[in-house]
N, C-alpha and C positions, 0 to 999 in steps of 0.2 A: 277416306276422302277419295273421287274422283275425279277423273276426266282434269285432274290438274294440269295447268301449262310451268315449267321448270324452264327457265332461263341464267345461262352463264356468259355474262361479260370479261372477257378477256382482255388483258393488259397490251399495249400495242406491241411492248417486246415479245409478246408468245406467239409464237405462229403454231396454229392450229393444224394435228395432226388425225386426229381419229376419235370417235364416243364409243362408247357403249351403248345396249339398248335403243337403239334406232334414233338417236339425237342428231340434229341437221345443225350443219355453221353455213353462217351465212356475216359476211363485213362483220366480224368480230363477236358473232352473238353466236351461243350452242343452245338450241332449244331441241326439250322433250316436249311432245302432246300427247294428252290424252294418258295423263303416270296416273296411276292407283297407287294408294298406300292404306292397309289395310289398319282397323282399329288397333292403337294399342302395339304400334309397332315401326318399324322404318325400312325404307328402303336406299340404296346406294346409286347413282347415276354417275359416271367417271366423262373425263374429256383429256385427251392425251395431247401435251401439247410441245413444241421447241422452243428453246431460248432462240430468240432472234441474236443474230450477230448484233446488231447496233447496242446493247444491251451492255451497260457498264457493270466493272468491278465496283461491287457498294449498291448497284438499284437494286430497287425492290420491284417485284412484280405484285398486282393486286388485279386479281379475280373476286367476280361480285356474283353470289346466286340469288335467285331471286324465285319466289312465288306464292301464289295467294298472299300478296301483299306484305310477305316476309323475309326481309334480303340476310345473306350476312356475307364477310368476305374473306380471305386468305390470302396473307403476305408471306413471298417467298424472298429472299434477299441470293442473291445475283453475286457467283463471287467464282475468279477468274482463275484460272491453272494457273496462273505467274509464271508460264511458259514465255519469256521474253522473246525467245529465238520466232516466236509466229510474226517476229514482224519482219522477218525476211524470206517468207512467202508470198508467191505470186500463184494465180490462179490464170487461165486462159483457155475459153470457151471456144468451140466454132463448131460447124451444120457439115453433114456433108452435101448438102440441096435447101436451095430456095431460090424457086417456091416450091412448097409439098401440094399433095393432094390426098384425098379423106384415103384413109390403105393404105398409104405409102407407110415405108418402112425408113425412119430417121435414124442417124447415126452421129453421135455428138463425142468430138473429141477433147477430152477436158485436162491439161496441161498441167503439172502443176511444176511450180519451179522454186528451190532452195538457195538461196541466196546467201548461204550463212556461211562456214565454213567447219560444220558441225552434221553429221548425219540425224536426219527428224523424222521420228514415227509419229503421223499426223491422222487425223481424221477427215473424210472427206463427205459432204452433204451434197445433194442433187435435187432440185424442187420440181419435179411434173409441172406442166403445163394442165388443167383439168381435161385438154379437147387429146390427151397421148395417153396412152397405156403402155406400162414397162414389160420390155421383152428378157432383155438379158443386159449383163455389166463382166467387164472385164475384172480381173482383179479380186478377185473374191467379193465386188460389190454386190449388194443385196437389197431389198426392199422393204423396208422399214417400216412402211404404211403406203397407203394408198399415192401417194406424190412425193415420195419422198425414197431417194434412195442411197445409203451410205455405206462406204469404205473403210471398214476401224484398221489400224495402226498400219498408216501405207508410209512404208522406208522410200525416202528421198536423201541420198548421199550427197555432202556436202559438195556446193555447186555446180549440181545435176538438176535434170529437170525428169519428170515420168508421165507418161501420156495413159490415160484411163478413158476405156471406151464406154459408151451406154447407148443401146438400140430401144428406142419408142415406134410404137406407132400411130398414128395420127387415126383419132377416132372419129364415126359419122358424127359426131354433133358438131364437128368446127367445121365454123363459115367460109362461103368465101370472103377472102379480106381480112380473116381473123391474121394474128402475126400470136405464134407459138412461144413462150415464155420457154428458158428452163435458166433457173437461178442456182450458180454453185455457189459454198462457201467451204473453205479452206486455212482455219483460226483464222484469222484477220482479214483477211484474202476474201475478195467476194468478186466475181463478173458473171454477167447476163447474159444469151446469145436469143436474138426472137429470127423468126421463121415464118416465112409470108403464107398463107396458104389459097391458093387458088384454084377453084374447083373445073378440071379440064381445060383452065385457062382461059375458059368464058368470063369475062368480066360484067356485072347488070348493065343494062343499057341506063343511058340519061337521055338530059333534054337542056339544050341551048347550053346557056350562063352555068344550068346549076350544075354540070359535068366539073367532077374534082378533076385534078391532074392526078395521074398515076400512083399509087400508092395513099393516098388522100384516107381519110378517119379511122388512123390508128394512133387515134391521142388516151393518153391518160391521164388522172390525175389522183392527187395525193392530198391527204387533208391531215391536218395538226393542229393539236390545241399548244397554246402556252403553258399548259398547266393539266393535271392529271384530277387536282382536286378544288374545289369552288366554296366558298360561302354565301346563303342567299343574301343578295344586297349588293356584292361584287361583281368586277369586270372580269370579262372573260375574252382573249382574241384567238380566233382562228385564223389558219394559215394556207389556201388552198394552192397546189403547185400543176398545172396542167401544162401539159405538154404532148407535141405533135411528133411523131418516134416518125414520120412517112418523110418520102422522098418529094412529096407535092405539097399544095399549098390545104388545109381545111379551112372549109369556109360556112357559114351560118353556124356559127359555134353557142351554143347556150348553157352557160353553167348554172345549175338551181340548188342552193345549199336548203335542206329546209330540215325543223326540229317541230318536237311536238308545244302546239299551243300552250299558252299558260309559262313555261318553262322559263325562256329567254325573251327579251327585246333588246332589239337592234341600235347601237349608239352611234355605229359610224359603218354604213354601208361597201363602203370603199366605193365611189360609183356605181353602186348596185342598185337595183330596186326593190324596194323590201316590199315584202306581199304578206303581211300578215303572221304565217309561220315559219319566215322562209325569207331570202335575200335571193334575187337573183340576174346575172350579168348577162353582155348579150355582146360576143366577139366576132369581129365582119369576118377578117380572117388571122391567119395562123401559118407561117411560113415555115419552110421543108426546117426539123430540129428545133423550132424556136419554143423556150418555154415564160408563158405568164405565169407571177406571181401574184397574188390577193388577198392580203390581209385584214378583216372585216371586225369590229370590236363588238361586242352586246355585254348586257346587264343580266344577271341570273335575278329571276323573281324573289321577291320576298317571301313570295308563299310557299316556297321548295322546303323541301323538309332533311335530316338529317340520314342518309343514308341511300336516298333515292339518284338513279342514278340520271344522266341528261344526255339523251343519243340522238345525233341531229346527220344524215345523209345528203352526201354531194351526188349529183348526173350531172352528167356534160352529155349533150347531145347535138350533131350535127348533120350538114347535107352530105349525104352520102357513109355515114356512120351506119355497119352494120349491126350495131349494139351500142347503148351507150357506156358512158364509160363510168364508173362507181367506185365511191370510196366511204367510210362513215368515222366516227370516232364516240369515242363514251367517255366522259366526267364525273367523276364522284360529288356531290354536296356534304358538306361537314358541317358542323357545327361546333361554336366555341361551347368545349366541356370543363368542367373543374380537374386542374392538377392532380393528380396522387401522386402516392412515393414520398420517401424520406427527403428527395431535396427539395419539395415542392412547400413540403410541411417544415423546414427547417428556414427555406425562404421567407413562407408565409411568418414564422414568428421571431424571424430577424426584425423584418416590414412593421407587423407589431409594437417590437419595444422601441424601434425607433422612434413610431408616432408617439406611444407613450410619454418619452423621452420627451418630444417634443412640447407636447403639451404641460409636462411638470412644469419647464422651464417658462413657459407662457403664463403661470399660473404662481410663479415666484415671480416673476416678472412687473404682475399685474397686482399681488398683495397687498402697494399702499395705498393703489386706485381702487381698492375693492371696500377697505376702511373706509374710505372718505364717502362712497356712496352709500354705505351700509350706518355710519350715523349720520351723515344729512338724512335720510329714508327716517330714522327715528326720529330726528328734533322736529322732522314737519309732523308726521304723524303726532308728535306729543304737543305742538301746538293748534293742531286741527281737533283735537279730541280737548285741549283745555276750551275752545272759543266754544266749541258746544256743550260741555257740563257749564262754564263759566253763565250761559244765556239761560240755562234751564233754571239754576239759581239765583238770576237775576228775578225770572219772574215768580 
């Protein structure tokens, strides 16, 4: 078989670290194109991925592959050091500069602090911004993949704190206006530090009203389902969370959720406009920090099938945004299957004799009403068949 496309939906707790074989991630999807697999045999595609922090002891994560219309999926269960003492770590980020510009050389100071009264050899994670390339880390920190950089077993003495340096540099594809992400986590412990970037300090020109204020379309947003898995016929709500990170107001804001046709309809808009494959809102403005929430309900179609999956994408886009802002989510559809297993089968023939049970009793119950219909039944019959021999013999 050729020229196959190979698709890997990802669990919302995994954050995506690296493929094999030339595979692209993109909002939660790893695709290969164009895979051969030769007669008569198989081929392997990998995707490397991290446990998100938000990820509890006891979840499961579920990855779905998919191609030439044949999915299947892999559950992995989520389970925690029982390291108690991480909950008295603190984390704290900061820039030595902003705003950067494309070349520049950033330097991020990442704190971390022990609150316990116990010395903790911890692990420490650093997430790239895509628009920075890693130069070096203090501490024996290393580069773990392409945006990712970690610290294994860094001693923090009992209520002490230890400062870990890391140098990026800020690459030509970031905009002006972009704002540079880098997300540490530290067991429990998570902080952000974003970074303005502006090119020479030239800001684009405007015109009249639609000029933002100062720091204006660096919103983002965040989207959530209530539920990871669906049946068709069922309600489903999504949760979308946008928000303005700038120090000015955004204005002409439009947010456009949309899924593919056939899939969902829309039961309750949230004051949105629903456009056929898609809901979508329309906000005047957005004040410096302020964040909208939107929780919008639909219906999964009848016609969804048992394994397929339902991937539907948010944009936000506004006056003065140099990119819009994106987020996406995936749902599994299920289907109700028969039980197996010994408790299903031992259930099932409890259920059984009960009814059995039941009906004996209905049927002792009902023995002397059963007589009395069963010879009335005969005395008519024996007087219907004497009036017709009785006529035949008359004549």
């Amino acid at each position: 078989m050729n020229n196959l496309t190979v698709l890997l939906y990802l669990d919302n707790d995994a954050r995506f670290s690296s493929t094999s074989d030339g595979g692209t991630h993109s909002n939660g999807t790893v695709t290969w194109s164009n895979v051969s697999v030769p007669g008569n045999s198989s081929i392997t595609r990998s995707a490397y991925v991290c446990v998100d922090s938000n990820a509890d002891d006891g979840d499961t994560l579920r990855s779905v592959a998919w191609t030439n219309g044949v999915t299947e999926d892999e559950i992995t269960r989520v389970e925690d050091s029982g390291d108690g003492s991480c909950n008295d770590i603190d984390v704290l980020v900061t820039d030595s500069a902003d705003p950067v510009e494309t070349g520049d050389t950033l330097t991020y100071s990442i704190r971390i602090v022990n609150n316990s009264s116990d010395d903790e050899d911890i692990d420490v994670h650093a997430y790239l911004d895509q628009d920075v390339s890693f130069l070096s880390a203090s501490d024996g920190g290393d580069e773990d993949s392409d945006d990712e950089i970690v610290w294994n077993d860094v001693t923090i003495n009992s209520d002490d704190d230890d400062t870990l340096r890391l140098d990026v540099r800020v690459r030509s594809t970031a905009q002006d206006g972009d704002r540079l992400r880098l997300r540490v986590t530290a067991c429990d412990a998570e902080d952000s530090e974003y970074t303005l970037v502006e090119d020479n300090g030239i800001i684009p020109p405007c015109v009249g009203s639609s000029c933002p204020n100062p720091g204006v379309g660096i919103v983002t947003v965040d989207k959530m389902a209530d539920r990871t898995e669906v049946q068709p016929g069922s309600t489903l709500s999504y949760t979308l969370t946008i928000r303005n990170l700038s120090d000015g107001v955004a204005q002409g804001i439009t947010v456009e959720d949309r899924f593919t046709a056939g899939t969902l309809t829309v039961e309750d808009p949230a004051g949105g406009i629903t456009t056929g494959n898609g809901v979508r809102w329309e906000i005047p403005t957005m004040g410096p920090s302020e964040t909208r929430v939107i929780r919008y309900r639909v219906r999964v179609s009848e016609s969804m099938r048992h394994g397929q999956i339902i991937v539907n994408n948010v944009e936000v886009r506004g006056i003065g945004f140099n990119r819009p802002a994106t987020d996406s989510t995936q749902v599994s559809v299920i289907q109700n299957l028969p039980q197996t297993g010994e408790t299903s089968l031992t259930g099932s023939l409890d259920t059984t004799n009960s009814q059995l049970r039941v009906t004996d009793q209905t049927l002792q119950g009902n023995t002397q009403s059963t007589s009395f219909v069963l010879w009335t039944t005969i005395i008519t019959m024996g007087m219907t068949l004497g009036s017709v021999f009785g006529k035949r013999l008359a004549f």
